[in-house]
VEXDREN-2710 file (C-alpha; in Angstrom, 1 decimal):
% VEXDREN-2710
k/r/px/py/pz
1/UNK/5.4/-4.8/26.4
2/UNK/1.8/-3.7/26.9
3/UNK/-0.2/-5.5/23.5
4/UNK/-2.1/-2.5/22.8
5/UNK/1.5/-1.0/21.6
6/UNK/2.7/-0.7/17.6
7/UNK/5.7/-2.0/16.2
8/UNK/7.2/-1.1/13.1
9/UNK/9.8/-3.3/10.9
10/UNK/12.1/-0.9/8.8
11/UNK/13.5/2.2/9.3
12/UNK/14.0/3.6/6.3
13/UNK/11.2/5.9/4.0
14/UNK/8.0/4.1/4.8
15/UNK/8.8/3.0/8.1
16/UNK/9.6/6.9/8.8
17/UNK/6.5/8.2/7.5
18/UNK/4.8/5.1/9.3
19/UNK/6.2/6.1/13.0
20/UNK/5.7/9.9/12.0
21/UNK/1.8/9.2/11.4
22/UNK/2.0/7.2/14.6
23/UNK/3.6/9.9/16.7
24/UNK/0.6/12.5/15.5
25/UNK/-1.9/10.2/16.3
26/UNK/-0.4/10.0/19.9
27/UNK/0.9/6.8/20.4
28/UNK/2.8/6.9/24.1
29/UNK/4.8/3.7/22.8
30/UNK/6.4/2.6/19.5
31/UNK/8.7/-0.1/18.6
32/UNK/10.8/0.0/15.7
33/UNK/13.3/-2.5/14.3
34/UNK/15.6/-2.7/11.4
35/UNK/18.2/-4.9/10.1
36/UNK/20.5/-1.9/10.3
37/UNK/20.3/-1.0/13.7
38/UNK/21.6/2.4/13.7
39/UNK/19.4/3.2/11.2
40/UNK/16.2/2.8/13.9
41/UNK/18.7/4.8/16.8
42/UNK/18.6/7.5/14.2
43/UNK/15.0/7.7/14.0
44/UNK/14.4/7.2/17.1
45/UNK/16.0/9.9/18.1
46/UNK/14.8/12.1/15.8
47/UNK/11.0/11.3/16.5
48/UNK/11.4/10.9/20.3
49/UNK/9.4/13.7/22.4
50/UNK/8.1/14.2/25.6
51/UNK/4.6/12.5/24.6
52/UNK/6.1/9.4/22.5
53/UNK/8.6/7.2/23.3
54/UNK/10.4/5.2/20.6
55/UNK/12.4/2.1/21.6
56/UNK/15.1/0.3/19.4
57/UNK/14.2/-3.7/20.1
58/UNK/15.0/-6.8/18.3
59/UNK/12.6/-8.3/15.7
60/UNK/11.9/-11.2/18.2
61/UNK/10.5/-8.5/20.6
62/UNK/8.0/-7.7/19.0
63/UNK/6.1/-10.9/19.2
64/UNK/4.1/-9.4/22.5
65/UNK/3.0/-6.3/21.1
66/UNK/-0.6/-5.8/19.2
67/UNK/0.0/-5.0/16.1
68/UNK/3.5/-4.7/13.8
69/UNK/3.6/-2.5/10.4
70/UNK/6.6/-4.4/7.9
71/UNK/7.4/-1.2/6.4
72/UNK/11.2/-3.4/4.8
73/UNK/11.8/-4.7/1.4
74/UNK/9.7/-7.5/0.5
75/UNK/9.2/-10.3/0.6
76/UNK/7.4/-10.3/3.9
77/UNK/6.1/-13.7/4.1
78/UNK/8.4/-15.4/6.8
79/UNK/8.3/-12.3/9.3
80/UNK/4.4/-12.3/8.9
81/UNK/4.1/-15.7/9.9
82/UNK/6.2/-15.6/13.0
83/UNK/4.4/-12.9/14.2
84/UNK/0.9/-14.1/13.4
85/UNK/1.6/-17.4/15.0
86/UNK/2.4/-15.5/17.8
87/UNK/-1.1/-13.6/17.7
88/UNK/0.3/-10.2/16.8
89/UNK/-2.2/-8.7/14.4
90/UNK/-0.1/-7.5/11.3
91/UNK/0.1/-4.5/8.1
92/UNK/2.3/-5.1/5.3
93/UNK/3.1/-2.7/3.0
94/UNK/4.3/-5.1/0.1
95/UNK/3.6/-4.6/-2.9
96/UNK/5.1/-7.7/-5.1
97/UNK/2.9/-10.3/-6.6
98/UNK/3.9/-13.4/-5.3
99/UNK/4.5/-12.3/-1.5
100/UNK/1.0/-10.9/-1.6
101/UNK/-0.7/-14.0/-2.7
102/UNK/1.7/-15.7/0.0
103/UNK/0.3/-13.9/2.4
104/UNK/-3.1/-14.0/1.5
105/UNK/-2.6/-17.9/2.0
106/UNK/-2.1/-17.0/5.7
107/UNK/-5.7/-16.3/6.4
108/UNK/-6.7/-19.7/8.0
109/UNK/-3.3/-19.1/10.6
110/UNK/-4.4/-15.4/11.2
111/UNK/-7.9/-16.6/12.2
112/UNK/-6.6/-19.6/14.2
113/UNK/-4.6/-17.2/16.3
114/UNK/-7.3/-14.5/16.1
115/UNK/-5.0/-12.0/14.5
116/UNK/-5.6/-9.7/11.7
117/UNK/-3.3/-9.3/8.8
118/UNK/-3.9/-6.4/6.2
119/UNK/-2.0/-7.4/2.7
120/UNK/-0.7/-4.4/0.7
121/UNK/-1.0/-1.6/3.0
122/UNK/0.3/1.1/1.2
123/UNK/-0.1/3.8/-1.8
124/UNK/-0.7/1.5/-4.9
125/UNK/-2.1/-1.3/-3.3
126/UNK/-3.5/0.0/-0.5
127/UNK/-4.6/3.7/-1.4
128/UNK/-5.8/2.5/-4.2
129/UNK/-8.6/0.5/-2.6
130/UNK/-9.6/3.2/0.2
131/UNK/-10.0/5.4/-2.8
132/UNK/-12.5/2.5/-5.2
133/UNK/-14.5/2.0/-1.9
134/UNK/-15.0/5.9/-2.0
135/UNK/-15.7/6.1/-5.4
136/UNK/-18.4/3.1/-5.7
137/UNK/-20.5/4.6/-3.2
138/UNK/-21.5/7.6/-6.1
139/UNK/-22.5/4.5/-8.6
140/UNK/-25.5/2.1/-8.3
141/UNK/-22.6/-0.5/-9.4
142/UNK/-18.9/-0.8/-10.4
143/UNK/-17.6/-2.8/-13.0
144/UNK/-14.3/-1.5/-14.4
145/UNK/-10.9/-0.1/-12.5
146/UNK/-7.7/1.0/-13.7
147/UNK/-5.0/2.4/-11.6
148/UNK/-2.3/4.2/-12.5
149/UNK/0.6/4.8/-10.2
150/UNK/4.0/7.9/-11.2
151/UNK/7.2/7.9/-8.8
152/UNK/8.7/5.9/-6.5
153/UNK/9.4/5.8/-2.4
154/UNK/13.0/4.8/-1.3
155/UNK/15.2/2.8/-3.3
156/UNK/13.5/-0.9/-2.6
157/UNK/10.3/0.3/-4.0
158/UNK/12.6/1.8/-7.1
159/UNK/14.2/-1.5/-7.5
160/UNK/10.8/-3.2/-7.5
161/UNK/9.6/-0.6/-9.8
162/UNK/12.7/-1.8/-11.9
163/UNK/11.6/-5.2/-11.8
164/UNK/7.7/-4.4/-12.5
165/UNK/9.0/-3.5/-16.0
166/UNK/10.3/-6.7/-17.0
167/UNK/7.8/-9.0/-15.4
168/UNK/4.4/-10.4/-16.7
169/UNK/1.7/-7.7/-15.8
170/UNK/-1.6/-9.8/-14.9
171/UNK/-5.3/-7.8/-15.2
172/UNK/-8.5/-9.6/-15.1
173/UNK/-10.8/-9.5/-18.3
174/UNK/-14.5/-10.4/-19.0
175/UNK/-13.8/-13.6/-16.7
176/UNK/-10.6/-13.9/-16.7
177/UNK/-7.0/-13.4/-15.6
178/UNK/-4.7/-12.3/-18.1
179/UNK/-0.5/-12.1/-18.6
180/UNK/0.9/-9.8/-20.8
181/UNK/4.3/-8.3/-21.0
182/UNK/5.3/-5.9/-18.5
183/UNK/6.3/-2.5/-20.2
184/UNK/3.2/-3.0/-23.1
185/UNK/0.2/-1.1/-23.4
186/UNK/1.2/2.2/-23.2
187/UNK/-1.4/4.7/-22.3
188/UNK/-1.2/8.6/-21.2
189/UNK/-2.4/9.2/-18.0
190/UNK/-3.3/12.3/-16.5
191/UNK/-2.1/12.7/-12.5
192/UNK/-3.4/15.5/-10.1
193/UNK/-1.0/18.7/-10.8
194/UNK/1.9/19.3/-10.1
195/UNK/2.6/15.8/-11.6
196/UNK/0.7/16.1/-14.5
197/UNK/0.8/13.8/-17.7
198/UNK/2.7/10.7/-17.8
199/UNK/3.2/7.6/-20.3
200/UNK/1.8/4.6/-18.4
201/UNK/3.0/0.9/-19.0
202/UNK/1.5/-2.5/-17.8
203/UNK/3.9/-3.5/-15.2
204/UNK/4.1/-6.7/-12.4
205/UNK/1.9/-4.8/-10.1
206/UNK/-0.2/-7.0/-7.5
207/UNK/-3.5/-4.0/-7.7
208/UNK/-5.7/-6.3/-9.8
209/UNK/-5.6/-9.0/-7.9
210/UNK/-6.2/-6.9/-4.6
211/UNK/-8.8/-4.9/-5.8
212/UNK/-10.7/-7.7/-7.5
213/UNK/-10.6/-9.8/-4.2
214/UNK/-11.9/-6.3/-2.9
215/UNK/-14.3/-6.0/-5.2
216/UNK/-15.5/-9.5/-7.0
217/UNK/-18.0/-7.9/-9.0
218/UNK/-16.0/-6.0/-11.2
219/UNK/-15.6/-7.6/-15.3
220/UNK/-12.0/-5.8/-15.9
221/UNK/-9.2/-4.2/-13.2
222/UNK/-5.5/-3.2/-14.7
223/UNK/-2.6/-1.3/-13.3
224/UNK/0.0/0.5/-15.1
225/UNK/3.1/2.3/-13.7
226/UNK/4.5/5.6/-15.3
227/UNK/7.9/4.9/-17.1
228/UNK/10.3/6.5/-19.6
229/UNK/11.6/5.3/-22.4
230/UNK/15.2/4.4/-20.7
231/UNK/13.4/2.8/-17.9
232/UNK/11.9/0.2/-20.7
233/UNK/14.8/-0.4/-22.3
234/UNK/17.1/-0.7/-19.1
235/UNK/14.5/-3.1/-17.2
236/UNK/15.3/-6.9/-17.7
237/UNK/19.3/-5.7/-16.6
238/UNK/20.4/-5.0/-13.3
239/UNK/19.8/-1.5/-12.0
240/UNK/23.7/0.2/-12.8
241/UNK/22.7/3.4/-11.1
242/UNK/22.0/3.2/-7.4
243/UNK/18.5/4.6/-7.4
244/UNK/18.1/7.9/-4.9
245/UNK/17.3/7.7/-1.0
246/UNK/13.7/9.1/-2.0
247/UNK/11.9/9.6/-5.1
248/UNK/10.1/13.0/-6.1
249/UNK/6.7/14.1/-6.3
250/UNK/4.7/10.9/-7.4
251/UNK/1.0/10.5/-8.5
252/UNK/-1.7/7.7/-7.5
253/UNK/-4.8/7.6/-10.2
254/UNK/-7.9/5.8/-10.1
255/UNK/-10.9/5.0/-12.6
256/UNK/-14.0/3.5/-11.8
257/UNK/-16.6/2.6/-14.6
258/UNK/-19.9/1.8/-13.6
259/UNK/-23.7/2.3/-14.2
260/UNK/-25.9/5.2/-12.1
261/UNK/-29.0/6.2/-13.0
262/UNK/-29.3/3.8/-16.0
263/UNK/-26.4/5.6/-17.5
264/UNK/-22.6/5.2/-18.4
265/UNK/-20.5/6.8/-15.5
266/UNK/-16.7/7.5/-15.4
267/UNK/-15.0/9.0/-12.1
268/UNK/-11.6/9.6/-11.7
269/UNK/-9.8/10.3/-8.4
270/UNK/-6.1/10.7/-7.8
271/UNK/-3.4/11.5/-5.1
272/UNK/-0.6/14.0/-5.6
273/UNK/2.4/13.4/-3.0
274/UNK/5.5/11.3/-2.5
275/UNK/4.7/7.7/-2.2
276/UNK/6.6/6.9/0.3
277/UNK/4.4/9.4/2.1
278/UNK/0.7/7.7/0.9
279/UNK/2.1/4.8/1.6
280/UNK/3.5/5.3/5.5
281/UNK/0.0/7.0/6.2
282/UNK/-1.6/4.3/4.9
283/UNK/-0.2/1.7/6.6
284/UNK/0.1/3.4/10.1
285/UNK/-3.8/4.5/9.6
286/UNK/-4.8/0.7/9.3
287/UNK/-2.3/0.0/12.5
288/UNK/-4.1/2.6/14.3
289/UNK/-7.2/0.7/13.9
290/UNK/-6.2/-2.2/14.6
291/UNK/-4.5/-0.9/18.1
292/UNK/-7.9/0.8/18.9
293/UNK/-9.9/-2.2/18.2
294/UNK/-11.9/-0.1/15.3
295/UNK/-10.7/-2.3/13.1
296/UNK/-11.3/-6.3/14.7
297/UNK/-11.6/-8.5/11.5
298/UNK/-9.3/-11.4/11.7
299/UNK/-7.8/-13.4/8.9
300/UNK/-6.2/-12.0/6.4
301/UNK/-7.9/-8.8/4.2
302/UNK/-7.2/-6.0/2.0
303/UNK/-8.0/-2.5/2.1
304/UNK/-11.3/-1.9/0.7
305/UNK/-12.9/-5.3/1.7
306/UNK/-16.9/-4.7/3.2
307/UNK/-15.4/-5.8/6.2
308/UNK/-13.0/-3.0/7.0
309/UNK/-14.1/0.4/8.3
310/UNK/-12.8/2.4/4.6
311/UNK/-14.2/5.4/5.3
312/UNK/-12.8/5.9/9.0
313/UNK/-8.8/4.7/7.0
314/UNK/-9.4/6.7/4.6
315/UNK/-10.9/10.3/6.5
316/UNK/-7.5/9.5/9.0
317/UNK/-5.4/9.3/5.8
318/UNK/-6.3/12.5/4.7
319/UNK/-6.2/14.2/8.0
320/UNK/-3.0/13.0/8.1
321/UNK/-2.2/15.1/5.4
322/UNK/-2.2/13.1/1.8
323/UNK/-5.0/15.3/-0.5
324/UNK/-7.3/14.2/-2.6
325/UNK/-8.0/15.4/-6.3
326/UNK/-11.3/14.7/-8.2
327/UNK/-11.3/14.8/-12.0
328/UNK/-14.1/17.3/-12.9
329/UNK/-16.3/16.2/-16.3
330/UNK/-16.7/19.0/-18.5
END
């Protein structure tokens, strides 16, 4: 296979929307793979046109192409490796705390093989930082971000929703990391309409320690995740319901704090879409780059890093298609 072709591991919601995003931006070739092999036929085939080819290959073929999107359930650690050792730059979508620190650790192998790997490609992390980069440009400087994220993509990101409510959710404080009990803290946050206002909970969410690594100036960083009542209660069980192929309408929101102009400043930005959707465009935007060569760091980064070209990622992300909304001060 020619290197300067993309690959994508999973076929299910993200790794749709990731070969979708691929296909509009005109890629002639594009490799997908999946456990469940009929799965990737089906997409395929639905995706194939007279400008794009999409080939069904093995995971192991892959390893001589440029650049692979792991749009799967996580963890993603082991397939990332294997593929970096092998030189093939890599996007992960995951967004669990320990497989993002794992993969962070793979920096020094990226580099030695001269491949990049982008950790937590997606809509919360991922968005997330494209949208702090954006927002810290209107302050002489940052020091607080919250994220909030509503809604779910297909069911592995509902089951690890599920499992963000029970966890320990860690945000960094005045110097420091803090744990605190998943499903605590309840706040009402306000999402771009049609989503509108939502109970937010600390959950096990991997945002602080992406943005902060982002952003190492900032004094405090937390994520919550929308949840109801039953989803509290139900999350340190087993998930009894099978959770739907594809959640509804979900929300992304973002709050910098900072100082302009010797004053207090608050801006708030948000996303209103699926997000499975944020997250596909996302992570095929960053693959994009890294196929073109617009994007050439190696090692291992996260979106919004100095390093990466934001503003290109994000501009593609929302000429893909995913909106933005600003919160307007009264």
């Amino acid at each position: 296979m020619p290197n300067q072709f993309v690959g994508v591991i999973g076929a299910g919601v993200v790794g749709s929307r990731v070969a979708e995003t691929l296909r509009l931006f005109s890629h002639s070739q594009i490799y997908i793979c999946d456990r469940e092999q009929v799965l990737a036929q089906r997409l395929a085939a639905r995706l194939a046109d007279n400008k794009t080819k999409l080939n069904v290959v093995d995971r192991h073929d892959l390893n001589s192409v440029k650049v692979v999107v792991i749009a799967g359930p996580s963890p993603h650690l082991a397939i990332a490796r294997e593929l970096v050792s092998a030189g093939v730059s890599v996007v992960s979508t995951s967004d669990d705390i320990a497989d993002c620190l794992n993969l962070l650790s793979l920096s020094k192998l990226a580099s030695t093989h001269n491949a990049t790997l982008i950790v937590g490609a997606a809509s919360s992390p991922g968005m997330s930082g494209l949208l702090v980069r954006q927002v810290a440009e209107s302050f002489d400087t940052i020091d607080e971000v919250h994220i909030a994220l509503h809604g779910t993509g297909g069911p592995e990101c509902a089951r690890q929703h599920h499992r963000a409510l029970a966890g320990q959710a860690i945000g960094w404080h005045d110097g420091e990391w803090l744990r605190r009990p998943a499903g605590s803290g309840r706040e009402l946050c306000w999402f771009p309409e049609p989503v509108g206002a939502y109970d937010c909970y600390r959950g096990e969410l991997p945002d602080p320690l992406l943005i902060k690594r982002a952003f190492p100036q900032l004094d405090r960083v937390s994520a919550r995740v929308s949840a109801t009542r039953r989803d509290r209660v139900f999350s340190r069980v087993p998930m009894l319901i099978p959770p739907q192929a594809e959640g509804g309408m979900g929300g992304l929101r973002v709050e910098v704090r900072g100082m302009k102009n010797g004053g207090r400043l608050v801006d708030v930005v948000g996303v209103a879409e699926r997000v499975g959707q944020v997250a596909g465009v996302v992570a095929a935007v960053t693959a994009d780059a890294i196929a073109s060569s617009e994007l050439t760091a190696i090692g291992a980064h996260v979106l919004g890093e100095d390093a990466l070209p934001n503003k290109s990622l994000l501009a593609k992300t929302i000429s893909a298609g995913i909106n933005l909304h600003a919160f307007v001060r009264a």
